[in-house]
C-alpha positions as a Python dict, from the first residue, in 0.01 Angstrom:
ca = {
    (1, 'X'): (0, 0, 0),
    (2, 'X'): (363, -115, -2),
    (3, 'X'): (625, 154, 80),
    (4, 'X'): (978, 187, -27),
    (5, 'X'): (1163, 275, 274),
    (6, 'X'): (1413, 450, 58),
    (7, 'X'): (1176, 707, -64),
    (8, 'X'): (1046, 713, 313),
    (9, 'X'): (1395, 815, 452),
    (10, 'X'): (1423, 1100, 162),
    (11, 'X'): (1073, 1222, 263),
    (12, 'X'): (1177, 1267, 617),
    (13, 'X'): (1464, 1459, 536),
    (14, 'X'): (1309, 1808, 581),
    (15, 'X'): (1239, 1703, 959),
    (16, 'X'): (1454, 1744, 1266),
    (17, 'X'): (1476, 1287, 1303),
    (18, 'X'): (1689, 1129, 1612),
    (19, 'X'): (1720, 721, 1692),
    (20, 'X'): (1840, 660, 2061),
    (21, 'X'): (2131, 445, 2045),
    (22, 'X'): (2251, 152, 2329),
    (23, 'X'): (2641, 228, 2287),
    (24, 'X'): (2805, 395, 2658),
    (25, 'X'): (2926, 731, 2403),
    (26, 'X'): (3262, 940, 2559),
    (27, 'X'): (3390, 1257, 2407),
    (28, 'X'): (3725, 1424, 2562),
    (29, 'X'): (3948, 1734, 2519),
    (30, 'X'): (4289, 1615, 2539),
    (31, 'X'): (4301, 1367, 2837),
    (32, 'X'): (3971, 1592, 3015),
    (33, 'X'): (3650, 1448, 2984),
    (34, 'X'): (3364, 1629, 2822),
    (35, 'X'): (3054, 1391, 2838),
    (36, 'X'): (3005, 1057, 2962),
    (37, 'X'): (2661, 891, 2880),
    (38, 'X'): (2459, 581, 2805),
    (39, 'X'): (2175, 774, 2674),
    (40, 'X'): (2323, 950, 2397),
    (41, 'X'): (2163, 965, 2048),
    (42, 'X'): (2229, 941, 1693),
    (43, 'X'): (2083, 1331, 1576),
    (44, 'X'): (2013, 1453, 1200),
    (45, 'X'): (1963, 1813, 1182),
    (46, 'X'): (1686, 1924, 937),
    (47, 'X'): (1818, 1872, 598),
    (48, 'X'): (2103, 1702, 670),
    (49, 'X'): (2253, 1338, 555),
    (50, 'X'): (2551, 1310, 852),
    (51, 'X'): (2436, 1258, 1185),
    (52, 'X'): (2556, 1426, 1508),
    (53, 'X'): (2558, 1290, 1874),
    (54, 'X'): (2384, 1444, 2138),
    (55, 'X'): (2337, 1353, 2490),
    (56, 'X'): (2127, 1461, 2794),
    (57, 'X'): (2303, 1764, 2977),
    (58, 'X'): (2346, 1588, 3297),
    (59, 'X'): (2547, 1358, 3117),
    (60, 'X'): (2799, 1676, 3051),
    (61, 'X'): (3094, 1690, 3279),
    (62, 'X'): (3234, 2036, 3088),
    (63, 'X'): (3066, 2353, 3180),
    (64, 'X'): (2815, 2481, 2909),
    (65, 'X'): (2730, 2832, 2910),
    (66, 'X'): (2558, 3096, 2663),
    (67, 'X'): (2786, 3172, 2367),
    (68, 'X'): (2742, 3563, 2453),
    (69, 'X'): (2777, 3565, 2810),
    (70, 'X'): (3084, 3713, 2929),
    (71, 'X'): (3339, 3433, 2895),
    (72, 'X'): (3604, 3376, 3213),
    (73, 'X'): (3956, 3445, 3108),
    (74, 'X'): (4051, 3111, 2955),
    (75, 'X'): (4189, 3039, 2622),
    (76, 'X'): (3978, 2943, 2359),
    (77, 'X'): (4120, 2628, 2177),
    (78, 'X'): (4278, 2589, 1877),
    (79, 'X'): (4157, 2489, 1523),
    (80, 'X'): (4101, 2116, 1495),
    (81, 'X'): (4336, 1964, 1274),
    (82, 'X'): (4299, 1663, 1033),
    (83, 'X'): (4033, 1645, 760),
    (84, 'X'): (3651, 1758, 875),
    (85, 'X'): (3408, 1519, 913),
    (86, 'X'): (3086, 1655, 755),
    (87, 'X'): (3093, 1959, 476),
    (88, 'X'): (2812, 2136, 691),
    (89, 'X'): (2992, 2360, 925),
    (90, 'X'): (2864, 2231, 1330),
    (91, 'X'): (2788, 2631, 1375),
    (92, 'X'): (2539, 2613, 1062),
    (93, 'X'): (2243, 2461, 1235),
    (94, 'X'): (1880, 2432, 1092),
    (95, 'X'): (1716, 2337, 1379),
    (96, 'X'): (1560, 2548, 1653),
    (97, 'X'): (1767, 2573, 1945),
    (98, 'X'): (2071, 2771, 2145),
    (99, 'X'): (2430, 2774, 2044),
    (100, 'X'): (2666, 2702, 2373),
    (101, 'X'): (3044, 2744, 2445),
    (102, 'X'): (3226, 2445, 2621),
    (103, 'X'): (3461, 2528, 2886),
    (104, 'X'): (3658, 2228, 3014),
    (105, 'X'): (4053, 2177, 3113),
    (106, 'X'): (4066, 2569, 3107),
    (107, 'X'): (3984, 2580, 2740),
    (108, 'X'): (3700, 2767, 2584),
    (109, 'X'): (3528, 2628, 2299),
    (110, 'X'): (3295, 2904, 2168),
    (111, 'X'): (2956, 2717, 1964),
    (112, 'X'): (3094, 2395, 2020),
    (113, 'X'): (2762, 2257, 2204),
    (114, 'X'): (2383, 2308, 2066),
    (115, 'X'): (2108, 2317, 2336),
    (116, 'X'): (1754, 2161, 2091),
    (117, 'X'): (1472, 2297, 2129),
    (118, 'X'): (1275, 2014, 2029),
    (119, 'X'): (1002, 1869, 2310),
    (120, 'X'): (1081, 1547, 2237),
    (121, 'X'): (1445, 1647, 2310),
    (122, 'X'): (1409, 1818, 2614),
    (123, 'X'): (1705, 1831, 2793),
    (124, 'X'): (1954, 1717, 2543),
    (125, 'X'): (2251, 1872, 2399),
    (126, 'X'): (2443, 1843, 2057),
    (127, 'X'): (2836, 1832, 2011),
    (128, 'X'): (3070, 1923, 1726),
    (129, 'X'): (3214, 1599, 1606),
    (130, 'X'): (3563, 1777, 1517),
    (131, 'X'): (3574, 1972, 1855),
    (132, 'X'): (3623, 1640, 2037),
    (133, 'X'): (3796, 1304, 2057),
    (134, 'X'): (3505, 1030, 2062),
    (135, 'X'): (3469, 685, 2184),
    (136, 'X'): (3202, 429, 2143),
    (137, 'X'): (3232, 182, 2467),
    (138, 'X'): (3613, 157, 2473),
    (139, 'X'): (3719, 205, 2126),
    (140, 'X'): (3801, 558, 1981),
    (141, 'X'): (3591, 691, 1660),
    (142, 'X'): (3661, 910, 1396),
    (143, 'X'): (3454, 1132, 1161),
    (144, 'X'): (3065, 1171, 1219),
    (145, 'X'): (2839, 973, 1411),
    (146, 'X'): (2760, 625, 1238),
    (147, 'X'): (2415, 590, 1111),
    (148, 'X'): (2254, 307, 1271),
    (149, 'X'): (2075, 255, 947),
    (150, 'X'): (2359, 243, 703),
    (151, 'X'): (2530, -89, 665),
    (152, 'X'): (2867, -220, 388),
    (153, 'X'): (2846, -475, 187),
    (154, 'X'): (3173, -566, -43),
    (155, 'X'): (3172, -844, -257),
    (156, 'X'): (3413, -975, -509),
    (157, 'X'): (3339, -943, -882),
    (158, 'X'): (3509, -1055, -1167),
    (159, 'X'): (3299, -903, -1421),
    (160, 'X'): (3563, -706, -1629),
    (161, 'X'): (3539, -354, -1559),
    (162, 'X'): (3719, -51, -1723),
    (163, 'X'): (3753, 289, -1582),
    (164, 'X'): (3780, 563, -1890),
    (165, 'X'): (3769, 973, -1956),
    (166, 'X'): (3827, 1135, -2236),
    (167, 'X'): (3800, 813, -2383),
    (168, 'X'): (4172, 749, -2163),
    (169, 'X'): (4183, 387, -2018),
    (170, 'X'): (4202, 511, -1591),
    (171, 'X'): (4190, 147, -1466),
    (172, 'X'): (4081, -193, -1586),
    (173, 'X'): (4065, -562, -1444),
    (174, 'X'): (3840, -827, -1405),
    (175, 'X'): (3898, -897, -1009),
    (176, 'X'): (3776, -589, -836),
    (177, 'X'): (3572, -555, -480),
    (178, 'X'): (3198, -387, -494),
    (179, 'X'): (3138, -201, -207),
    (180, 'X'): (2774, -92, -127),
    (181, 'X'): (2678, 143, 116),
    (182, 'X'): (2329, 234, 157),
    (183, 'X'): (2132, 455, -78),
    (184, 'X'): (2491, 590, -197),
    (185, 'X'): (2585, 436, -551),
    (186, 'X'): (2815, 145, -566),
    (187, 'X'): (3120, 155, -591),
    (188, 'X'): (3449, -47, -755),
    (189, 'X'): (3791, -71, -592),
    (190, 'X'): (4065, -188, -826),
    (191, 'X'): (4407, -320, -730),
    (192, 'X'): (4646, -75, -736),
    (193, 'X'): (4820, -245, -997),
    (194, 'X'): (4596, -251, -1197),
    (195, 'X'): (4542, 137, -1225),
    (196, 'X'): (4707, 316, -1507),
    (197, 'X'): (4939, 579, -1267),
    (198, 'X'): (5071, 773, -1548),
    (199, 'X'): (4737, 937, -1601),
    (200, 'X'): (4715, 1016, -1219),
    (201, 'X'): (4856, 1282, -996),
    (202, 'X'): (4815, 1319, -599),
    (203, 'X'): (4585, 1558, -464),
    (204, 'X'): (4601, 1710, -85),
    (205, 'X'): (4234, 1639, -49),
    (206, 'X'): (4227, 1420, 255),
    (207, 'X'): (3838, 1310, 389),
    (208, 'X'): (3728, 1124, 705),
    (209, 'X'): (3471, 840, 718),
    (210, 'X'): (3358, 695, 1022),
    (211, 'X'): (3300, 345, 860),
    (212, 'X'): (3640, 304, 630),
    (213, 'X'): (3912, 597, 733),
    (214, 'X'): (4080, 859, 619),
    (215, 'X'): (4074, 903, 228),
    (216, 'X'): (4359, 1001, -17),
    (217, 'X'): (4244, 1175, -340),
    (218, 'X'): (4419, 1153, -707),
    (219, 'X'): (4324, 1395, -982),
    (220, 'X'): (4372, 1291, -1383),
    (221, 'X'): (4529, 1623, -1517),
    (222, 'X'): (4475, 1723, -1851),
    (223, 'X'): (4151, 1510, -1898),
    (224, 'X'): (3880, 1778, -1918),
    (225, 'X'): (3777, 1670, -1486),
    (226, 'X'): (3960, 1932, -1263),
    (227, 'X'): (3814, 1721, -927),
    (228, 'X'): (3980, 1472, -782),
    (229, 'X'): (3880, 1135, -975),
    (230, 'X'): (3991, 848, -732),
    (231, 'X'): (4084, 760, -368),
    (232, 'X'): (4197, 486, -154),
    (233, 'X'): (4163, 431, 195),
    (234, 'X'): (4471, 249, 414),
    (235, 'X'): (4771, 289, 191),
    (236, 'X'): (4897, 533, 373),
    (237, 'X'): (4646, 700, 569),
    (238, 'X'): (4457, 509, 867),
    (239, 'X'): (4177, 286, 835),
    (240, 'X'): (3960, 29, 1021),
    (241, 'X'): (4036, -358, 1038),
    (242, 'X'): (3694, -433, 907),
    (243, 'X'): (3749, -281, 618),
    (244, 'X'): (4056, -516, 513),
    (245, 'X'): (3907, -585, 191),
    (246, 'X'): (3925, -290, 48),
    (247, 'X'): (4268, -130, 246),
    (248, 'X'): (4498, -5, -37),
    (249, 'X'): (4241, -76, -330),
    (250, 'X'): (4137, 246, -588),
    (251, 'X'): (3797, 322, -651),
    (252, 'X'): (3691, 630, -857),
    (253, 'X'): (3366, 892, -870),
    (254, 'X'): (3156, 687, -1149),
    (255, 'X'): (3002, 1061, -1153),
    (256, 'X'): (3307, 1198, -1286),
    (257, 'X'): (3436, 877, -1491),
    (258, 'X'): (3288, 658, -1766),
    (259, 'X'): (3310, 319, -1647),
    (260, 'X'): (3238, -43, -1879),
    (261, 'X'): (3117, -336, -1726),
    (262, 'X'): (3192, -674, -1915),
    (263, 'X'): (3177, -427, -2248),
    (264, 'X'): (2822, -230, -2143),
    (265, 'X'): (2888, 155, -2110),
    (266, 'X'): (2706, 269, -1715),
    (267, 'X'): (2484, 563, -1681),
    (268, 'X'): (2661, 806, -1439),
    (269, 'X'): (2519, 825, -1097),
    (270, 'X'): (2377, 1110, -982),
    (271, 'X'): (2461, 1230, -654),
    (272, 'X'): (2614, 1486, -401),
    (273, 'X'): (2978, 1436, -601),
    (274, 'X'): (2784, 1469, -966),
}
């Protein structure tokens, strides 16, 4: 019988699921380094779409030690700044295991490390992506750990696409980029001049993705959506150089919008920003 591997990777979400992955992984605090390791892998905690990394504990060059225990008198360090990188708070973990403090440079990171429990995991140690800066080989990363099974596409269209609400014209032109992105729904950037700013106001949401940037949000006031409507990665925020094609563009939430596509009204996607 012929499976779709979509409906396979939705079935395994209930599970505790981990791929190994060939990429030397680095995490520091400040200039201090945390982990080195060239066993490190990509780790989805029951329930959860964004992936963490975790690596063997040898591989650890800060001190772990029981969250409870009696900490040495060293400052615990500050909040991270900058947008978080997954909605699921690191300390909210569903899978079986021991919560760890990192000590390292004389800071004390209380719950910043997860020991699994997991047999097939023996050994190995989860970190919170925001506690840390991160580099794959020699190149710093942002935001969670890339899924080795999510890929971009973006294409050029020039089917003629209008962005509406309340029946308001948001956007509309007929030379837009498609971006798809795994099993999340497609999306449409528009030139920015070809968005209709009057019925647009900035919003301080600011979001991290590990594959395109940092985004900026824009809300529609007045339009009967309170959410932010649109963002843009680049403009003014930092982004990577693959993602040229779309650096500066607008897309919007097709959840939140009604959008037209050569005259043809779109269902609205539903999904986690429905």
């Amino acid at each position: 019988m012929a499976i779709r591997i979509s409906r396979e990777l939705k079935r395994l979400l209930p599970q505790l699921r981990y791929e190994p992955t060939p990429k030397r992984l680095r995490a520091r605090l400040g200039d201090v380094l945390v982990l080195d390791s060239r066993r490190a892998v990509v780790l989805w905690e029951p329930g959860r779409h964004l992936p963490l990394h975790a690596v063997p504990a040898d591989d650890v060059a800060a001190r772990l030690e029981p969250l409870h225990a009696a900490p040495a008198p060293v400052p615990e360090a500050p909040e991270a700044s900058g947008p978080p990188s997954s909605p699921d708070p690191f300390s909210a973990h569903t899978a079986d295991g021991e919560a760890l403090a990192v000590v390292v440079g004389g800071i004390r990171l209380p719950g910043a490390a997860f020991r699994l429990a997991d047999p097939d995991l023996a050994g190995y140690v989860a970190f919170d992506t925001d506690a840390f800066a991160w580099f794959e080989e020699d190149e710093p990363v942002i935001g969670h750990a890339r899924d080795p099974f999510s890929r971009i596409d973006m294409r050029a269209s020039r089917a003629h696409a209008r962005v509406l609400l309340d029946g308001v014209v948001l956007a509309e032109s007929s030379e837009t980029v498609r971006l798809f992105e795994g099993q999340l729904p497609p999306r449409t950037y528009f030139r920015r001049e070809d968005v209709h700013w009057d019925r647009l106001a900035e919003d301080p949401l600011r979001t991290v993705c590990p594959y395109k940037g940092v985004a900026e949000y824009w809300t529609a006031p007045g339009l009967g959506e309170t959410r932010p409507v649109a963002w843009s990665y680049g403009a003014t925020t930092p982004s990577f150089p693959e993602m040229a094609q779309i650096r500066g563009l607008v897309a919007f939430f097709d959840e939140r919008v009604d959008v037209e596509v050569d005259g043809e009204r779109t269902a609205r996607p539903r999904s986690p920003w429905s």
